[in-house]
NUSEBA-164920 format. One line per 10 residues: their letters; for each residue x, y, z of N, C-alpha, C. Coordinates in steps of 0.05 Angstrom, whole numbers, plus 5000, padded with zeros to 4 digits. Last residue first. Layout:
<gutis>
A> X Y Z X Y Z X Y Z | ...
</gutis>
This chain:
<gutis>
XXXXXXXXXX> 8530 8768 7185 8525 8747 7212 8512 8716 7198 | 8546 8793 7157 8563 8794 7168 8555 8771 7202 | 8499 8801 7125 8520 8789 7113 8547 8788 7134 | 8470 8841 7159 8457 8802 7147 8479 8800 7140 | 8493 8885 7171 8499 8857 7190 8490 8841 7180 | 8481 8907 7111 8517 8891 7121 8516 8877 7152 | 8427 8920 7120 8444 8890 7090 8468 8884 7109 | 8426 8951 7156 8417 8921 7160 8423 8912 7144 | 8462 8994 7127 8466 8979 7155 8465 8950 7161 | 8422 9006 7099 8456 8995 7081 8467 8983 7098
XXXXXXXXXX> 8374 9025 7112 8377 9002 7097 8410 8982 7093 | 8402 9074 7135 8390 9053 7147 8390 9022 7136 | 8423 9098 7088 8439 9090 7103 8431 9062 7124 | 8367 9109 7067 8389 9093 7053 8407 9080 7076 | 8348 9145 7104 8325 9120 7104 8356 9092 7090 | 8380 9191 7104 8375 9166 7132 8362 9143 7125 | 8363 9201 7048 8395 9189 7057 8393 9176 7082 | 8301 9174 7013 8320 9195 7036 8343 9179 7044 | 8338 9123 6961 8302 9138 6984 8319 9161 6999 | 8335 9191 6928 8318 9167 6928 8325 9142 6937
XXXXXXXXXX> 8331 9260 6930 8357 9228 6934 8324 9210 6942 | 8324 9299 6874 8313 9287 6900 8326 9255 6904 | 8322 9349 6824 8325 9328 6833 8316 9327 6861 | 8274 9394 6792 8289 9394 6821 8290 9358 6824 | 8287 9439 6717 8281 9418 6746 8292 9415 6767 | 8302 9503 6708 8306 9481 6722 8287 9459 6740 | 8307 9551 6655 8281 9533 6681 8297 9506 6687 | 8319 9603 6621 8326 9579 6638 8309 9578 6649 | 8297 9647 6596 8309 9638 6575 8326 9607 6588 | 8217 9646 6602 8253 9651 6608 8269 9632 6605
XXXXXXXXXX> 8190 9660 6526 8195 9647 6559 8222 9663 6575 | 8170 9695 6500 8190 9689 6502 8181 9682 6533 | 8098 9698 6459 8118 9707 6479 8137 9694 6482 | 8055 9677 6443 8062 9693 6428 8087 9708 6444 | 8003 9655 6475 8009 9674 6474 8034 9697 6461 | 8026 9596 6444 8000 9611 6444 7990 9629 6452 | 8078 9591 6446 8070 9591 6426 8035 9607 6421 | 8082 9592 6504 8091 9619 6489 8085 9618 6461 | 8049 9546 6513 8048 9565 6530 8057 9587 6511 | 8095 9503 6487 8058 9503 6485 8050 9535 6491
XXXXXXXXXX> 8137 9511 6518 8134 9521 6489 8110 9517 6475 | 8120 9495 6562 8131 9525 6558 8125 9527 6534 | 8097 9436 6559 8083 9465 6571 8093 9484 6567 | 8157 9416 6536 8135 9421 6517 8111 9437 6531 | 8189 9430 6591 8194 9437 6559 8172 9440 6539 | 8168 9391 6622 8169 9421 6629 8165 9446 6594 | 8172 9353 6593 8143 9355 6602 8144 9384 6609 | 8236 9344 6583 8216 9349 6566 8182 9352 6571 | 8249 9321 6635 8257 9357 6627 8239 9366 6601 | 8238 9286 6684 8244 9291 6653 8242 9313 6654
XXXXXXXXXX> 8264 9284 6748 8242 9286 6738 8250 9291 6702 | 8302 9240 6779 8317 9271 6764 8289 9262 6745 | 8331 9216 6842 8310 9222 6818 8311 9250 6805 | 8388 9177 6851 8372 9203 6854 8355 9206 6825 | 8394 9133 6893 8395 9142 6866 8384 9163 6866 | 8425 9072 6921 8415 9096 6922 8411 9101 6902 | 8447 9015 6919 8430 9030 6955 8421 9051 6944 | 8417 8973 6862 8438 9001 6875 8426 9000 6901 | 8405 8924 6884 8418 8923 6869 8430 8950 6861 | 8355 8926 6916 8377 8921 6927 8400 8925 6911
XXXXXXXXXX> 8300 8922 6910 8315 8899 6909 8341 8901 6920 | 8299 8984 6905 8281 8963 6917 8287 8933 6920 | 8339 8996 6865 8341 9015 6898 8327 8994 6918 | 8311 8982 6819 8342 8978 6837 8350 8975 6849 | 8264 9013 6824 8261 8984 6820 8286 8972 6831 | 8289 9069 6816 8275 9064 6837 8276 9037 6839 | 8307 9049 6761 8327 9065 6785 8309 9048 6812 | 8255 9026 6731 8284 9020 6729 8303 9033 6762 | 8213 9053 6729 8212 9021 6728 8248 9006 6731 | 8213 9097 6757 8208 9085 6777 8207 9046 6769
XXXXXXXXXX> 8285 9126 6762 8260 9123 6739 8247 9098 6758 | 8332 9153 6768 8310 9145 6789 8280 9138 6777 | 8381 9187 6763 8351 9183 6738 8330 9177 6759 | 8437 9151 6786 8428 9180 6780 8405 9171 6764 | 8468 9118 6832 8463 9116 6804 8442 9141 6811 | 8512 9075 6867 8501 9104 6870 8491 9103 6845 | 8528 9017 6912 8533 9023 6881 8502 9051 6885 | 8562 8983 6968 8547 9006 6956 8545 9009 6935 | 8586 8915 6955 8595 8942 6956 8570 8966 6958 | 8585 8870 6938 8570 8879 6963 8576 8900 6972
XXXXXXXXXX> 8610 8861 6898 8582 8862 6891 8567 8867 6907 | 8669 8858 6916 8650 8868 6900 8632 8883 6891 | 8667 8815 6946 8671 8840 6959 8660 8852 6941 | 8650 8768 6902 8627 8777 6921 8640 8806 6936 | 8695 8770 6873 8666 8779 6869 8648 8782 6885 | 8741 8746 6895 8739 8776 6889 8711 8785 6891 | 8736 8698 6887 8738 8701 6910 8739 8733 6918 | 8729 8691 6832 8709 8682 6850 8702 8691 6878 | 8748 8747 6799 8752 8728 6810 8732 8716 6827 | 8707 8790 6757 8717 8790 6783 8724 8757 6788
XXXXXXXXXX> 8663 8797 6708 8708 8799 6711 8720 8793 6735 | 8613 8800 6718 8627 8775 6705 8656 8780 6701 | 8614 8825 6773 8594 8802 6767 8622 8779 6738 | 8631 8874 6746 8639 8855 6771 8639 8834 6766 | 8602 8883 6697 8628 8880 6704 8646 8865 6720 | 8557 8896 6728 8547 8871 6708 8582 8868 6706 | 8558 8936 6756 8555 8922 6773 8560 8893 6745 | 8566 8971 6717 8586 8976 6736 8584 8948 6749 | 8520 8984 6684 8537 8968 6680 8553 8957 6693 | 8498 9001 6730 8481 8979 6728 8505 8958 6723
XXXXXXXXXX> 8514 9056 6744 8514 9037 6758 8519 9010 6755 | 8504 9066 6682 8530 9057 6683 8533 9049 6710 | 8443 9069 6695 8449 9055 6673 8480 9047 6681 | 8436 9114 6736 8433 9083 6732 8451 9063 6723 | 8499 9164 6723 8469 9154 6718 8456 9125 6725 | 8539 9164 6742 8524 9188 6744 8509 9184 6722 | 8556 9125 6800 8552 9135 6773 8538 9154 6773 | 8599 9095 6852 8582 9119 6844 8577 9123 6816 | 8619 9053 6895 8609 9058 6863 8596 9075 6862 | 8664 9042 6954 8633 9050 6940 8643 9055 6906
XXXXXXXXXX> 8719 9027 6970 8693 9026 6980 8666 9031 6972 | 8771 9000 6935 8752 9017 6934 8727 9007 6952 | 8836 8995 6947 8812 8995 6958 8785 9017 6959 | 8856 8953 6900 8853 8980 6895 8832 8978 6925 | 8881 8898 6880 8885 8909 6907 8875 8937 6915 | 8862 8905 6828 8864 8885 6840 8869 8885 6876 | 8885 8951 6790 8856 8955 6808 8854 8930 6821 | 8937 8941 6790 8934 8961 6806 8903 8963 6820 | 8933 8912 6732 8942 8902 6754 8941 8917 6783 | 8871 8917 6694 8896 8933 6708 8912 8924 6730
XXXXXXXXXX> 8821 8901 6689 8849 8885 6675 8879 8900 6687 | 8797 8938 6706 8795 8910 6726 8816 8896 6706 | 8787 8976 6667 8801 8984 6703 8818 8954 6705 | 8759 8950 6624 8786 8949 6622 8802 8961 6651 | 8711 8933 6659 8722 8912 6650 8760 8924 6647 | 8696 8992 6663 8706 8981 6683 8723 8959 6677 | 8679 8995 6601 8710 9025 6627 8714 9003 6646 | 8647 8968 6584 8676 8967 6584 8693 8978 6598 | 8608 8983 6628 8613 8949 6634 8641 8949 6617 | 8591 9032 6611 8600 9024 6636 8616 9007 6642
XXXXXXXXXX> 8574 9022 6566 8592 9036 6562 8610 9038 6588 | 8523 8991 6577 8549 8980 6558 8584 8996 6560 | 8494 9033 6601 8511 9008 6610 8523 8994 6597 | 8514 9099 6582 8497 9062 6574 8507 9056 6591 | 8530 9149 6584 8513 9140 6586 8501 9121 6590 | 8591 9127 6566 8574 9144 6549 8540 9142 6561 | 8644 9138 6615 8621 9115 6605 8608 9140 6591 | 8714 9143 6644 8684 9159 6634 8670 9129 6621 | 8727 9148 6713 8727 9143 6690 8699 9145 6676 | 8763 9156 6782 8750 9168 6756 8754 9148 6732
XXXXXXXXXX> 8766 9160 6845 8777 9148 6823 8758 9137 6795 | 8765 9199 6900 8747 9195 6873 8773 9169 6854 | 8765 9196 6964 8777 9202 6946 8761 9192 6921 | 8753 9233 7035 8736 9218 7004 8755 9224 6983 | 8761 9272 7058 8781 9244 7069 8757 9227 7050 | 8740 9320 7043 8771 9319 7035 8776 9288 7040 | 8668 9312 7022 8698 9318 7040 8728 9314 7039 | 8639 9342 6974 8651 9321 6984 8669 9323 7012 | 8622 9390 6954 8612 9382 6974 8622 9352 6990 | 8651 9391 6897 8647 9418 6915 8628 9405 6943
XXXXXXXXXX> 8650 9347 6874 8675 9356 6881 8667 9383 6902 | 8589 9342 6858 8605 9329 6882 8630 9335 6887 | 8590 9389 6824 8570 9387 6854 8581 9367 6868 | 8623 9364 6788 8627 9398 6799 8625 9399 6829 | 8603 9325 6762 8620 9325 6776 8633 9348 6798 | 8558 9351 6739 8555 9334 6763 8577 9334 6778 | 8585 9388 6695 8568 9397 6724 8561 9378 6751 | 8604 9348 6665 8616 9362 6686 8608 9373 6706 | 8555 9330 6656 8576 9309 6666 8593 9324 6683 | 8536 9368 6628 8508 9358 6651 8539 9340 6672
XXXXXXXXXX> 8565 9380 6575 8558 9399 6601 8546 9389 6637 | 8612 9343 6557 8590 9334 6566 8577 9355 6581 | 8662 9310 6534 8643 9342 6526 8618 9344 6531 | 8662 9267 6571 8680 9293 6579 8666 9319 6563 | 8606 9232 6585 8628 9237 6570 8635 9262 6581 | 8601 9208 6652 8590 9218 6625 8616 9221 6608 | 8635 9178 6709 8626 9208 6688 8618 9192 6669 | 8643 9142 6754 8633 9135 6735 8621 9160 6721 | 8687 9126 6808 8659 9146 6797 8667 9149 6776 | 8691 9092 6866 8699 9086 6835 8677 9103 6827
XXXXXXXXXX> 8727 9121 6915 8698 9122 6908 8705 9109 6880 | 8752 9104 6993 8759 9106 6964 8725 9096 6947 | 8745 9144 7051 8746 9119 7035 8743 9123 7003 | 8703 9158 7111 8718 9171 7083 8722 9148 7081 | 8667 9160 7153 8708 9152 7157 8722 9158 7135 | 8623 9148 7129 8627 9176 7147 8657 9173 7158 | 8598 9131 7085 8636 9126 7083 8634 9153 7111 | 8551 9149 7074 8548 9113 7062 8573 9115 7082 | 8549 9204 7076 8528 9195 7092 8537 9159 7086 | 8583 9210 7024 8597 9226 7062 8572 9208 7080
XXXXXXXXXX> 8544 9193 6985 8571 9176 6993 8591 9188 7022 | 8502 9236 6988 8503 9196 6997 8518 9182 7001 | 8529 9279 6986 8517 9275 7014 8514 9245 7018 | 8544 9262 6931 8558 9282 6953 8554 9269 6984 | 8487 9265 6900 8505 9245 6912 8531 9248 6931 | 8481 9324 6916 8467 9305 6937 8478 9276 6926 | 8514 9348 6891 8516 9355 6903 8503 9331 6925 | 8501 9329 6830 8525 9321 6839 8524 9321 6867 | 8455 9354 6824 8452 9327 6832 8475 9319 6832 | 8468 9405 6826 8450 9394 6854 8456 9367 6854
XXXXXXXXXX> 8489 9414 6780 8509 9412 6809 8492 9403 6828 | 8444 9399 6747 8465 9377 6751 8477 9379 6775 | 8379 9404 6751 8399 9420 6767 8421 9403 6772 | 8357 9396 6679 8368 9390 6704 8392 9397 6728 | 8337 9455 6639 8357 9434 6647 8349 9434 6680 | 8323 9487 6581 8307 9471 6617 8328 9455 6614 | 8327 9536 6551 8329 9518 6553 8313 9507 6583 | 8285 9579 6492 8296 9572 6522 8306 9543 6517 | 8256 9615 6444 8275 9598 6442 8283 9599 6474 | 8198 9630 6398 8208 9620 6438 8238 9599 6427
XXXXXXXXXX> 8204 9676 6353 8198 9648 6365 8210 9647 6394 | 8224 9729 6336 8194 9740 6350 8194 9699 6363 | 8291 9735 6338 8264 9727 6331 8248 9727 6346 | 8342 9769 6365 8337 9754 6328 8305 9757 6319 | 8349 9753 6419 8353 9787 6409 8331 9791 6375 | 8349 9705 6416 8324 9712 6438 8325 9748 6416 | 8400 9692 6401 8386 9684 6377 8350 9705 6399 | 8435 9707 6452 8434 9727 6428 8414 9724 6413 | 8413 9667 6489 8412 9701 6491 8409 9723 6470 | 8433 9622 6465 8411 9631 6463 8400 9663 6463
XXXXXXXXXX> 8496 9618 6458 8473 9624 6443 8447 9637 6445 | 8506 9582 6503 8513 9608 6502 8492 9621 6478 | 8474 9527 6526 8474 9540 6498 8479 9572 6500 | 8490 9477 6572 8491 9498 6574 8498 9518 6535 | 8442 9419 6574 8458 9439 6556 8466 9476 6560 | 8381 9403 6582 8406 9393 6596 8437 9409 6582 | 8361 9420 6516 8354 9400 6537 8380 9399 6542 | 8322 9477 6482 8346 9459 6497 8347 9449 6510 | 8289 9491 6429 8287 9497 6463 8303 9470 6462 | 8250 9540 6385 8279 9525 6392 8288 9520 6426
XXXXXXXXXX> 8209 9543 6332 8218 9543 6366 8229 9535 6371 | 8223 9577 6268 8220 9551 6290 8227 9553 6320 | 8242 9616 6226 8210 9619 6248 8199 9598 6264 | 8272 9605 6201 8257 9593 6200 8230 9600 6217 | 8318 9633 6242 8309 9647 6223 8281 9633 6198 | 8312 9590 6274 8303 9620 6284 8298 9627 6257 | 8332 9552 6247 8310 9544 6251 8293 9568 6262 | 8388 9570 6242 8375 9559 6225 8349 9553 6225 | 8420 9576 6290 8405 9591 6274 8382 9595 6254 | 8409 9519 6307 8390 9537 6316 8388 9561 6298
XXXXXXXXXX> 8450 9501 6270 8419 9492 6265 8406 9517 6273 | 8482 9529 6306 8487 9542 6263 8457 9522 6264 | 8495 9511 6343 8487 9544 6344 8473 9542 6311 | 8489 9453 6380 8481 9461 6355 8479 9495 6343 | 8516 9442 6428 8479 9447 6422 8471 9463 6396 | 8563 9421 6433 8559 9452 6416 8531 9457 6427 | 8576 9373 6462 8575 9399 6480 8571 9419 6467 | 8541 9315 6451 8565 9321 6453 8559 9355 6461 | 8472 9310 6425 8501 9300 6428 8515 9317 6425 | 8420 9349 6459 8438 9348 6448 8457 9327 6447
XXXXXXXXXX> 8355 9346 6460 8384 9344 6484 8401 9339 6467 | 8312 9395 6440 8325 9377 6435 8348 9370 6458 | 8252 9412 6404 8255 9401 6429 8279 9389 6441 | 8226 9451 6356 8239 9429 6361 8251 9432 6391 | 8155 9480 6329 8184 9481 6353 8195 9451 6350 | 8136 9472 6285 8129 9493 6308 8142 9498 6323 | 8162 9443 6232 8149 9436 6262 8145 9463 6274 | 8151 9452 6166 8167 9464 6189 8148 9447 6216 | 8135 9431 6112 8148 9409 6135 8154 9419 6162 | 8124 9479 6089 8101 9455 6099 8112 9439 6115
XXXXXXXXXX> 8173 9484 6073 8168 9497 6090 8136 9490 6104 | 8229 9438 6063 8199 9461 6053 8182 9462 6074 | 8280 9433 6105 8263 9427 6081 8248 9445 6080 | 8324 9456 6146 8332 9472 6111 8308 9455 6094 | 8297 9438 6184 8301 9469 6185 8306 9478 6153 | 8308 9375 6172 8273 9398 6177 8281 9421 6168 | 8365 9373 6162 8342 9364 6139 8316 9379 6144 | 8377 9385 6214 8389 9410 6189 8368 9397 6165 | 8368 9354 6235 8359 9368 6248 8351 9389 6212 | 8402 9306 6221 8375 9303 6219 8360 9329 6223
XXXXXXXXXX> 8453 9329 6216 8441 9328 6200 8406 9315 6205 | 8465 9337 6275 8456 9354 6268 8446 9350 6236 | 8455 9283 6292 8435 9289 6298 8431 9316 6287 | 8502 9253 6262 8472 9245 6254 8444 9271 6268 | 8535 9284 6297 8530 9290 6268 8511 9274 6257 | 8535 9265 6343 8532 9279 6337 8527 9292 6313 | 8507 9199 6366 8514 9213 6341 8516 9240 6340 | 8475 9170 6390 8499 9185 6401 8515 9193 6387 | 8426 9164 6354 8445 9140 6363 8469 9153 6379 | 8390 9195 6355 8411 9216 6346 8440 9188 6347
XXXXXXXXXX> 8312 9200 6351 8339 9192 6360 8354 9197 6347 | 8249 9232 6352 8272 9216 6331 8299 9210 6359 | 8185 9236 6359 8211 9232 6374 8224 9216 6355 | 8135 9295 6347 8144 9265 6339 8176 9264 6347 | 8065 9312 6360 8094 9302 6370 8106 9286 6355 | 8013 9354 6366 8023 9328 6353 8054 9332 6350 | 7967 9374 6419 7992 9370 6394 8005 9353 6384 | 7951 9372 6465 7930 9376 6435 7946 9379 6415 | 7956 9364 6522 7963 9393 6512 7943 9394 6480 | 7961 9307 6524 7951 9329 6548 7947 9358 6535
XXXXXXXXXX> 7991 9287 6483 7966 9283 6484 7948 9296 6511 | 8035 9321 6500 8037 9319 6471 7997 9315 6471 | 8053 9299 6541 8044 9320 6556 8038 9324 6525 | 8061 9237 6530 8040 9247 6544 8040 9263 6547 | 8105 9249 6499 8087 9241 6486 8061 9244 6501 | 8153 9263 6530 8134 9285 6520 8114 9279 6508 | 8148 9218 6571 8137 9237 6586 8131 9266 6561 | 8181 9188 6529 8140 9178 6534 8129 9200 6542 | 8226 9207 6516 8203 9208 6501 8180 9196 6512 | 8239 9196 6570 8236 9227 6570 8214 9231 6537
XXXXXXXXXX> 8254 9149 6572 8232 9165 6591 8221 9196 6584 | 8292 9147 6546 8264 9131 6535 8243 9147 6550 | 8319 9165 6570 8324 9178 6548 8298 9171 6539 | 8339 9140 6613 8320 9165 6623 8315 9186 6593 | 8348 9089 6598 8324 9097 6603 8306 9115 6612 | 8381 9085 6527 8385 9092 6554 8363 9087 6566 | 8377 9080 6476 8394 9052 6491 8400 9073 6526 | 8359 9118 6442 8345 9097 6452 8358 9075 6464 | 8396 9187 6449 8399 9148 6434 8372 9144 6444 | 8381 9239 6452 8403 9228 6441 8410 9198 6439
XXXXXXXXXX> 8328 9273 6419 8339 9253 6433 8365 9233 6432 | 8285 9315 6391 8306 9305 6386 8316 9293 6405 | 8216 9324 6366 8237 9322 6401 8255 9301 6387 | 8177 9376 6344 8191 9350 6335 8202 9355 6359 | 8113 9387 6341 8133 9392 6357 8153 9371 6347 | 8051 9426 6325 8067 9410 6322 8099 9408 6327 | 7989 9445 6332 8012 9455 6330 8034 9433 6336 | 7931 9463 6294 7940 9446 6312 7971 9438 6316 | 7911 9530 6281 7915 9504 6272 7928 9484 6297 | 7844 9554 6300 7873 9554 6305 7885 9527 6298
</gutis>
């Protein structure tokens, strides 16, 4: 039996649950007996469907066995996918709601599913961290994804649907990065309005624009501004254990939720149906988890604010 081969599409290398997610298929790649290869998409939507569209439309020695992919921006590509079904390529989706699939499942004898992260959950249990941080309610600076964003909305979903009414949100978007963080906020904080704004907590909806969130402060905030600040709560999403978790441990977010990679699941399925020759189901979800438990957080958030208050 020949030895079966997987390309994994990814949407930058300037994230870390993006990085994560290529190691975690590279190890299930050398667990399994296949050979893998991870490209990037720079947040490119159109770099990523032309990279894609170069395999599916080259010769046919070049075909991968299946492609692996999280998409830029909110199509997930229908006209590649076609393209790669009718190719006789496996087609499987990351974090992306792909109307599609159902029908292309009708098309071809290949495994085409998606796996995604249970976003409303993980909206849902930051939800619980900021009603568990603000039990008086209080103003949230929350940090979305981009707007054509399936996973962004969905987060936002799960915390609008479990929040409490005496929690208010004050919104803006970041691409992921902390770069992308550190401008949204920078330009808030030029706003004559966010100067007196009372915000009580930072929420992102990932690390990364936590991170940025906090690097903003740090360097836009008045002297006498910066430290309220910086002693604020800050929420971040991924929970990766050299980065989120590492955060959480110093101190630099109170919270975060761990959101296991999606590609380890991904490449066992499509290992799995490739070698029995079958259609998966056509969804599988990972299971986030608040990192550390919310009593354990809160606890912690307590003793920070009497050291600083005594």
């Amino acid at each position: 039996m020949k030895k079966l081969r997987f390309l994994v599409s990814l949407t930058t290398d300037d994230n870390d649950y993006q990085l994560e997610q290529a190691s975690a298929a590279e190890e299930a790649a050398h667990r399994l007996g296949v050979d893998t290869e991870v490209i990037y998409a720079e947040n490119d939507a159109i770099n990523q469907s032309q990279q894609l569209l170069k395999v599916v439309q080259g010769p046919k020695e070049g075909y991968p066995d299946g492609i692996i992919l999280e998409p830029v921006g909110g199509t997930a590509f229908p006209h590649v996918a076609r393209a790669a079904a009718a190719a006789g390529i496996g087609w499987v989706v990351l974090n992306r709601d792909a109307d599609y699939i159902q029908e292309l499942r009708k098309t071809t004898r290949s495994p085409i599913f998606s796996i995604s992260s249970d976003h409303s959950e993980i909206g849902r249990i930051q939800a619980q961290q900021v009603t568990a941080l603000l039990p008086k309610g209080g103003t949230i600076l929350y940090i979305e994804g981009p707007s054509d964003n399936s996973a962004a909305k969905q987060r936002t979903s799960g915390m609008q649907q479990r929040k409490p009414a005496n929690i208010t949100l004050v919104t803006m978007k970041g691409k992921w990065t902390g770069e992308s963080a550190t401008r949204a906020v920078s330009s808030w904080m030029r706003l004559s309005t966010s100067q007196k704004a009372p915000v009580d907590l930072v929420c992102a909806q990932n690390d990364a624009m936590a991170m940025g969130a906090r690097k903003a402060f740090q360097e836009q905030a008045s002297d006498a501004a910066r430290a309220r600040w910086m002693n604020l709560p800050f929420l971040g999403v991924d929970g990766l254990r050299k980065t989120g978790q590492a955060f959480v441990r110093s101190g630099l977010l109170t919270g975060t939720v761990v959101v296991p990679p999606n590609t380890t699941l991904a490449m066992e399925m499509l290992f799995e149906a490739l070698q029995r020759g079958s259609q998966p189901a056509p969804l599988a979800f990972t299971v986030p988890e608040a990192f550390p438990t919310i009593d354990e957080m809160v606890s912690r958030y307590m003793e920070k604010s009497r050291a600083l208050t005594t």
